[in-house]
Legacy VTK file of the C-alpha trace (Angstrom):
# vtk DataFile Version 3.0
C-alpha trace
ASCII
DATASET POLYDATA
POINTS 567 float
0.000 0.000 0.000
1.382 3.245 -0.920
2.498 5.667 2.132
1.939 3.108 4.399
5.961 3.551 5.395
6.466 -0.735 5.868
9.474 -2.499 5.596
8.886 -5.796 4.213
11.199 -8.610 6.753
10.267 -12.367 5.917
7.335 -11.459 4.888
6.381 -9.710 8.208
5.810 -5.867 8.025
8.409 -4.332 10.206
6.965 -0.289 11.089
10.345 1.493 10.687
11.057 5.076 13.079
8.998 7.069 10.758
5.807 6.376 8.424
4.589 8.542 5.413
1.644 11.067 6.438
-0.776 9.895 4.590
-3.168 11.596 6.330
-1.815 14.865 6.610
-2.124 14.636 10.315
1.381 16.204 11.217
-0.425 19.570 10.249
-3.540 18.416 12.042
-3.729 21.652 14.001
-3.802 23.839 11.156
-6.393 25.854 9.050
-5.350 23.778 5.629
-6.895 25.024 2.539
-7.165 21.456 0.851
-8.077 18.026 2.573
-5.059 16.292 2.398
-6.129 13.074 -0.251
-4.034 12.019 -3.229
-6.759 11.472 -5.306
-10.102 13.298 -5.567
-13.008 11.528 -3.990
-15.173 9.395 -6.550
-17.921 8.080 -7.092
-18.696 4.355 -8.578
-19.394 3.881 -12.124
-21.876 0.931 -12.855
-20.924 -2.461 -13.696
-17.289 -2.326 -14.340
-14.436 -1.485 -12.082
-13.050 2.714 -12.751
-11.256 4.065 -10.164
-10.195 7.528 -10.197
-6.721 6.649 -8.876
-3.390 7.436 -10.363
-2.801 3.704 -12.242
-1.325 3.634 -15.667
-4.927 1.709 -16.986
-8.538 1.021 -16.159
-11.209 -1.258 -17.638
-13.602 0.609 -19.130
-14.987 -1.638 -21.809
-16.464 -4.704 -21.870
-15.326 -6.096 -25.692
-12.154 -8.068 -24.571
-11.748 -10.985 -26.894
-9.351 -12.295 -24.020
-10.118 -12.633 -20.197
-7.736 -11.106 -17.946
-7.791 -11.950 -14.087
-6.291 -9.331 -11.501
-5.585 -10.291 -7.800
-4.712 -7.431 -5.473
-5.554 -6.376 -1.844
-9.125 -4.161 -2.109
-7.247 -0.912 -0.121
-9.374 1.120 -1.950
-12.391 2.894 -0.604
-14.833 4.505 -2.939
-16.628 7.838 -0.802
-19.782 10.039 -1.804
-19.589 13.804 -0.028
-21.996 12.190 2.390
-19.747 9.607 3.512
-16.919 11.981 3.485
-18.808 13.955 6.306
-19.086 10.632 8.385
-15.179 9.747 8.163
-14.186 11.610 11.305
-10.364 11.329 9.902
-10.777 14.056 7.319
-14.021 15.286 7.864
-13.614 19.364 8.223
-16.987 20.280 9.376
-17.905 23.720 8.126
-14.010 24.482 7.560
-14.532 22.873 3.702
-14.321 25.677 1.225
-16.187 26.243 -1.960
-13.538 24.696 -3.687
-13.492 21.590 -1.501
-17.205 21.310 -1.398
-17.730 20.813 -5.174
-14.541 19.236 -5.356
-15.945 16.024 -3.191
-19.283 16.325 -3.745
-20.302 18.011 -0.598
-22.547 21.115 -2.402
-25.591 21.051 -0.735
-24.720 18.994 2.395
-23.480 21.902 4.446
-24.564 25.018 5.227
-23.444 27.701 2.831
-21.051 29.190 5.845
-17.357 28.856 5.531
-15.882 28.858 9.189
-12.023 29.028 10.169
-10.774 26.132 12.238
-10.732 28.373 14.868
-14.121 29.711 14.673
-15.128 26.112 15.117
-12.658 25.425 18.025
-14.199 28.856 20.026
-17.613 27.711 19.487
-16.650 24.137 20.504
-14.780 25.002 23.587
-17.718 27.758 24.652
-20.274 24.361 24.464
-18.094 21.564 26.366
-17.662 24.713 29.215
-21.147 25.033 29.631
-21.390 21.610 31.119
-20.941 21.529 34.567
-20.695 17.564 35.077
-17.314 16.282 34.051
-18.517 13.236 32.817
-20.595 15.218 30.172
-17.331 16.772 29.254
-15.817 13.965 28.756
-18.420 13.154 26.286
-18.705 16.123 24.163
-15.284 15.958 23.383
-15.542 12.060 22.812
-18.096 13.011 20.253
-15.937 15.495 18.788
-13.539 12.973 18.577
-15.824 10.416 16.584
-16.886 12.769 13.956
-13.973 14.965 13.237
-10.396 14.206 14.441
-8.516 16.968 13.147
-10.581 19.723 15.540
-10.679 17.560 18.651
-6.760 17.502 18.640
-6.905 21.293 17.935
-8.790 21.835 20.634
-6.579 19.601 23.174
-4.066 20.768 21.679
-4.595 24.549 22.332
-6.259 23.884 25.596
-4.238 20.867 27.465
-4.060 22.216 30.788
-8.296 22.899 31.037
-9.116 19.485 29.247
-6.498 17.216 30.449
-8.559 16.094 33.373
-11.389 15.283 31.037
-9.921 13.112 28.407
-7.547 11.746 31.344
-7.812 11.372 34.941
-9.774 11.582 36.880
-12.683 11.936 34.845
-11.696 8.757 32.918
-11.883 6.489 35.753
-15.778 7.671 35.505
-16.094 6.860 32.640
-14.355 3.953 33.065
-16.828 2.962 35.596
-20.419 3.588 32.697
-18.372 3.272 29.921
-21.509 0.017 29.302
-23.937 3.102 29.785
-22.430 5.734 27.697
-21.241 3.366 24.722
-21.906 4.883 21.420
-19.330 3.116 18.752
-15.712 1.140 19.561
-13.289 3.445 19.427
-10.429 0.165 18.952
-10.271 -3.333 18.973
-11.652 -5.533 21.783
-9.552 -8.814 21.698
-11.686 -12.148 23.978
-11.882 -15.705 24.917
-13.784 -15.775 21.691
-11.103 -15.141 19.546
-7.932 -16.990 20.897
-6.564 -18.552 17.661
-7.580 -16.233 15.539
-6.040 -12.898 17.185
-4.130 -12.409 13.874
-7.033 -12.064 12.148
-8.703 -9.721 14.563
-5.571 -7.180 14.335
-5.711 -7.350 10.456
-9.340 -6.110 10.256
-7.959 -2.761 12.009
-7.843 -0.342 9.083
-4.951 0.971 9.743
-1.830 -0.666 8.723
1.345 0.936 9.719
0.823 0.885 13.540
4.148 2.610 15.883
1.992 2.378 19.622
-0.604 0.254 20.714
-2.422 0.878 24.661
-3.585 -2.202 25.583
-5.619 -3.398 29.410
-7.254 -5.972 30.629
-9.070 -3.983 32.479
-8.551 -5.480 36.233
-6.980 -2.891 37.827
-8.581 0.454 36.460
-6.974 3.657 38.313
-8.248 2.724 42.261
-11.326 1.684 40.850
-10.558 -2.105 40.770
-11.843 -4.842 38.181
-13.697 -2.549 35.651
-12.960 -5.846 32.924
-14.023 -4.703 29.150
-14.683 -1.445 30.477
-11.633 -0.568 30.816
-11.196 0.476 27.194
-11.533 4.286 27.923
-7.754 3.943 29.440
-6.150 3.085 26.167
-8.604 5.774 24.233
-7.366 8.541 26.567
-4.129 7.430 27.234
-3.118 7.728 23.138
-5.559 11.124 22.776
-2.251 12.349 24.871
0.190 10.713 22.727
-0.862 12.232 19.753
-1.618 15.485 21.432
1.447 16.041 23.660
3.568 13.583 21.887
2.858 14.352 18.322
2.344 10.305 17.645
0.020 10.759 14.783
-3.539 8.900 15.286
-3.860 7.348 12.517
-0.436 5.171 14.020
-2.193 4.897 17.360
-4.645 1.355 18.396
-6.057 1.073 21.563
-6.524 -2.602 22.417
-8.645 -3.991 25.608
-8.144 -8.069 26.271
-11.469 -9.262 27.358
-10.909 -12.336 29.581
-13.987 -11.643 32.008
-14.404 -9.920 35.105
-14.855 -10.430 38.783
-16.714 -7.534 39.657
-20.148 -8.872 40.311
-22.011 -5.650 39.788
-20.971 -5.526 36.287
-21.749 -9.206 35.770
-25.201 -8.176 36.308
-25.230 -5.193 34.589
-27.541 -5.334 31.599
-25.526 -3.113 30.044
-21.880 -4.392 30.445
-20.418 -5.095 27.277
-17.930 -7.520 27.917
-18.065 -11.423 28.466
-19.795 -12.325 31.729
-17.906 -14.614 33.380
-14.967 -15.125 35.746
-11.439 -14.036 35.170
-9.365 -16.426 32.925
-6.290 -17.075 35.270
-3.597 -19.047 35.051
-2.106 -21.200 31.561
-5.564 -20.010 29.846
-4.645 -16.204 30.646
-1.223 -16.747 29.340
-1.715 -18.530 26.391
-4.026 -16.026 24.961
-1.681 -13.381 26.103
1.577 -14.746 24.120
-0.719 -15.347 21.150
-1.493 -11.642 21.311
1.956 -10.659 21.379
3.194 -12.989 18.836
0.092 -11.392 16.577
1.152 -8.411 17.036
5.018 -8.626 16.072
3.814 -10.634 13.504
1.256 -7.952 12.277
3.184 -5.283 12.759
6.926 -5.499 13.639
9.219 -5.446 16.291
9.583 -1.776 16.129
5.632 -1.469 17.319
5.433 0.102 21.093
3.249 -1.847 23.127
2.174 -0.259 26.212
0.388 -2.441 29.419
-2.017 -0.444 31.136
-3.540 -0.898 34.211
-3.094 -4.790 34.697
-3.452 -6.048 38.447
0.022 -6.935 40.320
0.041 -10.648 39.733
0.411 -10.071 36.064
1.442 -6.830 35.478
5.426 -7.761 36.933
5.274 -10.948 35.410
4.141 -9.936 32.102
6.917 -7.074 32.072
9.515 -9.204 33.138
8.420 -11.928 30.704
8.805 -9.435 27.321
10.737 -6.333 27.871
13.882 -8.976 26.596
12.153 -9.948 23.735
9.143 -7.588 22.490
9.259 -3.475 22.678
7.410 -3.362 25.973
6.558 -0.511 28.399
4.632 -0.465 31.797
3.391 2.812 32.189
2.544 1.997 35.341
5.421 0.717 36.824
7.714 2.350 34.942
5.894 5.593 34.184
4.792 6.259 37.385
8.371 5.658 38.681
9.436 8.307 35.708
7.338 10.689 37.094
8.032 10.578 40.965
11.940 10.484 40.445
11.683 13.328 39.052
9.239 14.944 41.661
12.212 13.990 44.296
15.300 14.992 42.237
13.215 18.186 41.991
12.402 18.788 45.726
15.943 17.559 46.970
16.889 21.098 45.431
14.720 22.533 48.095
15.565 20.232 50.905
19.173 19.618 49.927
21.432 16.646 50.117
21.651 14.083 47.202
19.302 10.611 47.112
21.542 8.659 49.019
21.079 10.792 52.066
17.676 10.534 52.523
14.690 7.624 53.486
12.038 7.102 51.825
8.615 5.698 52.511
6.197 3.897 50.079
2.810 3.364 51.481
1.244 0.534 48.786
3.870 -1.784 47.163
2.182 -2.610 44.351
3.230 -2.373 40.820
3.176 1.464 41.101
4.905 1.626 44.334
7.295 -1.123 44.013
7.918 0.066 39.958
8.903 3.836 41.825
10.930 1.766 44.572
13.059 0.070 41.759
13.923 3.072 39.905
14.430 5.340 42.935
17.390 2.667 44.025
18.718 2.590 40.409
18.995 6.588 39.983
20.952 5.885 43.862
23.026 3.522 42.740
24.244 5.455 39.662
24.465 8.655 41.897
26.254 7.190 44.890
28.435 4.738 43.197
27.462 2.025 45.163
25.099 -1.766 44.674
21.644 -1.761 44.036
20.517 -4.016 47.113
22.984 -0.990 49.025
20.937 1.565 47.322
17.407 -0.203 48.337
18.627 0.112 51.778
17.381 3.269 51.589
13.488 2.473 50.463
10.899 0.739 53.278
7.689 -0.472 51.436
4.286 -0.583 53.566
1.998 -2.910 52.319
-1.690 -3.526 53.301
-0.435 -5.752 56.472
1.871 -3.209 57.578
5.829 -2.546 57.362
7.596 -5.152 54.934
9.949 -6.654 56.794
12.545 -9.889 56.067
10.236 -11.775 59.624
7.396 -11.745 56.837
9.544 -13.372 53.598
8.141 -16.384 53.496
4.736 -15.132 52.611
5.892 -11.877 50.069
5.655 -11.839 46.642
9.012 -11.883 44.895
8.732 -8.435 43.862
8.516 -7.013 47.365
11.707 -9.166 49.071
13.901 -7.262 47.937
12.526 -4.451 50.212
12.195 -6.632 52.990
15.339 -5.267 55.471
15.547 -6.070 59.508
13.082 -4.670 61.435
10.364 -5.557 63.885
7.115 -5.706 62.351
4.576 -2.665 62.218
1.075 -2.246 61.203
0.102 1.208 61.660
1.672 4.191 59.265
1.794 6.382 61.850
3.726 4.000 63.751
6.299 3.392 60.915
6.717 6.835 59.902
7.947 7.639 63.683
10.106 4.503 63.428
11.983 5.349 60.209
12.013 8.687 59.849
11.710 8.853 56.078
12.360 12.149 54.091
9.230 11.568 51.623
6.403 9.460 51.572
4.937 8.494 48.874
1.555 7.082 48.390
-0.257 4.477 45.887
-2.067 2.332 47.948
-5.682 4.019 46.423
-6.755 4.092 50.298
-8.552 7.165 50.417
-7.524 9.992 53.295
-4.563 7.137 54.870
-2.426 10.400 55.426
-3.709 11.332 58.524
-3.600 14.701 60.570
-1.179 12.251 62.871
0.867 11.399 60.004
1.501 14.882 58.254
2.195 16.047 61.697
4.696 13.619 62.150
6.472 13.996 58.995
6.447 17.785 59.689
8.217 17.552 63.145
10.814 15.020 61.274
11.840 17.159 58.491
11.689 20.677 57.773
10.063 20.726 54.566
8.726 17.094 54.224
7.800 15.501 50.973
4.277 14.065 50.855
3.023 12.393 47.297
-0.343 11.279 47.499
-0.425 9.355 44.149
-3.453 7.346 44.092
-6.312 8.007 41.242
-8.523 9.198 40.842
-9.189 12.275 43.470
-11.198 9.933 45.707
-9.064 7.900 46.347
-6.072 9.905 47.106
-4.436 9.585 50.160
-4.641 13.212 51.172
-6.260 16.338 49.663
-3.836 19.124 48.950
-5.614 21.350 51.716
-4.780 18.542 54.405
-0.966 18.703 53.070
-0.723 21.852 53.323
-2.276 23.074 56.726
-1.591 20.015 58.591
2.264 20.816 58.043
1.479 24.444 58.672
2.775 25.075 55.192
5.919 23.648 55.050
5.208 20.393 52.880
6.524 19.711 49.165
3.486 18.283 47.856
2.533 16.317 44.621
-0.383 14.342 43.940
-1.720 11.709 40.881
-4.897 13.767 40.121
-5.271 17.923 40.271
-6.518 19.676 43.237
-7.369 23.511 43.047
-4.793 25.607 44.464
-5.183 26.019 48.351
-4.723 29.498 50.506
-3.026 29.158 53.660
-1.539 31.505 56.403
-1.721 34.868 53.366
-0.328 32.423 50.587
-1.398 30.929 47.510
-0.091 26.893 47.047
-0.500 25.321 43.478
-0.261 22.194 44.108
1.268 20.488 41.061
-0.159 16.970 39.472
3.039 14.075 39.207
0.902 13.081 36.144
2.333 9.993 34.212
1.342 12.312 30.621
4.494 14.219 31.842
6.310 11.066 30.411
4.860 8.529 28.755
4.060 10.171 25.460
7.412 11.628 25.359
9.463 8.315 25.879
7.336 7.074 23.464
7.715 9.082 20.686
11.467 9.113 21.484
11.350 4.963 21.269
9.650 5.350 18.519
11.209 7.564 15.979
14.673 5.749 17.360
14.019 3.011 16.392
14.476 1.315 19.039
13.624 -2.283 19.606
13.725 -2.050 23.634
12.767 -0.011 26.164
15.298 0.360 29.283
16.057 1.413 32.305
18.308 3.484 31.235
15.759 5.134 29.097
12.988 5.917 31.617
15.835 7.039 34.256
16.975 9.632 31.344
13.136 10.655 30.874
12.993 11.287 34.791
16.343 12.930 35.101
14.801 15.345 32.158
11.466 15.984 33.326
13.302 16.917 36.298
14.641 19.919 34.915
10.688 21.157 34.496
10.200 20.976 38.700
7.643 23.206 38.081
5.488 20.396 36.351
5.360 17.785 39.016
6.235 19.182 42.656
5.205 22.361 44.195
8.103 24.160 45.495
7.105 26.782 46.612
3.759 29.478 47.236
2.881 31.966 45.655
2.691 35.349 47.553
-1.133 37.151 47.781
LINES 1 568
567 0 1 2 3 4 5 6 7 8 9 10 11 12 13 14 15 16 17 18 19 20 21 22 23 24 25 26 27 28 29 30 31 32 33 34 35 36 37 38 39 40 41 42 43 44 45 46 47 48 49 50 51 52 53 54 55 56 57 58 59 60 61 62 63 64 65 66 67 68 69 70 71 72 73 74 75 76 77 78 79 80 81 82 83 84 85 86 87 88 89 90 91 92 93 94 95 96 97 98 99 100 101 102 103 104 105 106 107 108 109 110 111 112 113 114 115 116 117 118 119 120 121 122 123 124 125 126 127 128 129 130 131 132 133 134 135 136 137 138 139 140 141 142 143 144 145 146 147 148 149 150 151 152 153 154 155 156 157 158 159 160 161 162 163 164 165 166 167 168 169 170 171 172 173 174 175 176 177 178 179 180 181 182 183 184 185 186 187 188 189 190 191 192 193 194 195 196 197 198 199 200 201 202 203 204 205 206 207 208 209 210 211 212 213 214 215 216 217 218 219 220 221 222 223 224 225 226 227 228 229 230 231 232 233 234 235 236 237 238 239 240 241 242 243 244 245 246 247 248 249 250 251 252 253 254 255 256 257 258 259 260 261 262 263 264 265 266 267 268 269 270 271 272 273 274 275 276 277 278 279 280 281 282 283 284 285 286 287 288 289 290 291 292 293 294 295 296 297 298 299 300 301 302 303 304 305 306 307 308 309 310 311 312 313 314 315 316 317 318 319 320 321 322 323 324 325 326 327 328 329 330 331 332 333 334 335 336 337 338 339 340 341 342 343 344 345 346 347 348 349 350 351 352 353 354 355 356 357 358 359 360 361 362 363 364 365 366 367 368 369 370 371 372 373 374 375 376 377 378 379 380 381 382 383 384 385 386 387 388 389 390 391 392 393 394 395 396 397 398 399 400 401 402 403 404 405 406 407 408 409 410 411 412 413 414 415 416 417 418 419 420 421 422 423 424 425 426 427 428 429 430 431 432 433 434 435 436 437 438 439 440 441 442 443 444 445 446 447 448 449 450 451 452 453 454 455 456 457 458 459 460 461 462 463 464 465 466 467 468 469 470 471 472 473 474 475 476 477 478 479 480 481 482 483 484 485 486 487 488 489 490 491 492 493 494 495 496 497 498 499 500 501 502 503 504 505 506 507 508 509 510 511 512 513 514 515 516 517 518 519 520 521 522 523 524 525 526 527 528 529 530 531 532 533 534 535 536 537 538 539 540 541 542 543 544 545 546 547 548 549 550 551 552 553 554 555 556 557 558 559 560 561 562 563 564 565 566
């Protein structure tokens, strides 16, 4: 297919660092005079095959003495104006002008109005602000998304900071939670049970050929919402919106993927309106098998240069999975190693504030799942490289606290691998409080999605330890964060360095204004990916995502709050 950018390996279609814009969608953002096709849009003529397209022949007659048979892929799709309007990829709305309009049949269909892009982006904007429910919002600009691409990315584009918590969290996690209630059409491909064995063919009825990321879930750990199962789908949606928008990955090179193997959450089981299969969780070989298949599809399909991005996966598979093909498939945890991305570079930050380097500070992870654990890992690396010394020296330096209290080595026998390596000498203790007196830690750091854990008692505590202590309530979405930017801020009188997973409004204390800033994951991931990406590369390391943090760090501004402002 022309401008579809493939390499051609063994038969397998390897996506190399860059793809032809056959779309146009690298000027996406911009008032274009002409819709970017390479051939004008035709209609059928009857009875024998005439496409408008630029080949060296056509049949055209029917009074062949001789038969000749053709085999070819059908890439070709034959529109009417009418169609054109329903094709959300270069529909223009009212921005079509005269010439366009009789140029692809569309005379008649509009309104006689010619409106810039941005007249249609101020009048857009003006309508999703009227609604005062985020999860109406949300939908507006889902519709917007549906019916014409090229303004919705305008519009995020333009306006990231106001709609950022609308296409993302925390509104997503709503979403999320009625996505059975609020379904309109599939916005990417929905992989189940019902199609193990034939996952090849489900990727190859995508449209799109030249794929560089794919989002994919599973939907049992949504944000701190739990088992959401097919649900789940509005993570990968909204999660590449913000890779095309802040990373420039264009959409058209962008599939979101959700793996359908059932749920556990018996409300939606009984939900007439859940859309996924309604059963139990596939665990074990069944779960795995379908999982490798899907991999193998997708090199297969697409390459090994093809980004593939686990979201929101529950512990037990999300580590294993990660482990199991970051050595042989171009793999990327965005929680684990996003998250991580994004809080190292919170703390590089605020060590400018409190002084010292890593090394000569504690810190505290309340949750040690893959978030807090994935933070944990990378935390130790960036100490190892800093202080010279081993990594099991460096995780000296990290306590985990884990829903039955401190990890400690008396409790090894009954950890999960990923967690024993945290396990150091100490006598066991349940409450946070109680461990936060006990090891004195410079920052804590929460992702345990236990809503309001960081008590009065426990801000207080971390306030008499250090002078300006570093408190990161992580968990999504708001509700389930482990302190409200308020409580940070007056329960240590002012003094903490605060960050959080989802945005709070900025809080007035004691004559001054705090802005509390958002350690938000879009900070990284669609960077790193469209550096992985346009590399080349057929790995993604440590050594990349410590780089990313180390960078991001340079923009403190972005993911911890310093400082207040003066009123």
């Amino acid at each position: 297919m022309a401008g579809s950018g493939e390499e051609k390996n063994g038969g397998v279609a390897a996506v190399s660092g860059g793809v032809e814009d056959a779309y146009g969608e690298d000027r996406a953002t911009e008032d274009q005079p002409i819709t970017p096709w390479a051939v004008c849009v035709a209609r059928y003529t009857w009875g024998v095959f005439h496409f408008q397209f630029n080949l060296s022949w056509c049949f055209n007659q029917a009074s062949f003495d001789y038969t000749v048979k053709i085999v070819m892929p059908c890439h070709f799709r034959a529109f009417s104006g009418h169609s054109l309007l329903r094709d959300p990829r270069h529909n223009k709305g009212l921005s079509f002008t005269e010439k366009e309009r009789d140029a692809h049949y569309l005379r008649g269909l509009l309104p006689p109005v010619v409106l810039s892009q941005e007249l249609q982006e101020k009048r857009l904007l003006q309508n999703v602000r009227q609604f005062e429910v985020p999860l109406q919002r949300y939908m507006a600009l889902m519709d917007l998304q549906e019916r014409n691409e090229r303004l919705f990315y305008k519009l995020l584009v333009d306006h990231v900071e106001e709609l950022l918590p609308v296409v993302y969290t925390p509104t997503v996690g709503e979403a999320c939670q009625k996505y059975g209630s609020i379904f309109r059409r599939p916005q990417g491909l929905y992989i189940s049970l019902k199609e193990k064995g034939r996952i090849l063919e489900v990727l190859r009825n995508w449209p799109e050929k030249s794929i560089q990321v794919i989002v994919v879930t599973d939907g049992e750990r949504i944000l701190g919402l739990g088992d959401l199962g097919c649900q789940g789908m509005g993570i990968p949606v909204g999660k590449l919106a913000l890779y095309s928008a802040l990373g420039g990955v264009r959409p058209s090179a962008c599939l979101p993927i959700t793996i359908d193997v059932g749920t556990n959450n018996e409300d939606l089981l009984k939900d007439e309106f859940y859309i996924g299969l309604r059963q139990k969780r596939a665990t074990g070989q069944e779960y795995s098998e379908l999982l490798d298949e899907f991999m193998s599809a997708v090199r297969q399909n697409y390459g090994q240069k093809v980004l593939v991005q686990f979201e929101d996966f529950a512990n037990h598979n999300a580590f294993a999975l990660l482990e199991k093909y970051r050595e042989i498939h171009l793999v990327f945890n965005d929680d684990i190693q996003g998250t991580a991305a994004v809080v190292l570079a919170g703390l590089i930050a605020a060590l400018k504030s409190v002084g010292g380097s890593l090394g000569d500070h504690t810190f505290l992870f309340f949750g040690a799942g893959e978030a807090g654990t994935g933070i944990a890992e990378l935390v130790a690396l960036a100490i190892s490289r800093q202080s010279k010394i081993s990594i099991d020296e460096a995780r000296n330096k990290i306590w985990l606290v884990d829903s039955k209290g401190l990890v400690v080595r008396s409790r090894e026998e009954t950890l999960q691998p990923f967690k024993k390596r945290y396990a150091h000498e100490h006598e066991p203790i349940k409450d946070l409080l109680g461990v936060v007196q006990a090891i004195r830690p410079t920052a804590l750091i929460g992702s345990a999605g236990v809503a309001r854990s960081f008590t009065k008692e426990v801000v207080e505590a971390m306030s008499s330890i250090n002078k300006r202590p570093i408190i990161l309530a992580l968990s999504n979405p708001t509700s389930q964060s482990e302190c409200t930017a308020e409580q940070a801020y007056s329960w240590s009188q002012g003094h903490a360095i605060f960050g959080s997973g989802s945005p709070f409004d900025p809080v007035k204390y004691n004559n001054k204004v705090f802005v509390p800033a958002q350690a938000n994951n879009a900070y990284i991931f669609p960077g790193l990916g469209l550096g992985v990406v346009i590399s080349g590369a057929i790995r993604v390391t440590d050594e990349m995502v410590l780089a990313a943090a180390e960078g991001l760090a340079e923009q403190a501004w972005l993911v911890i709050s310093l400082a207040p402002k003066i009123s």
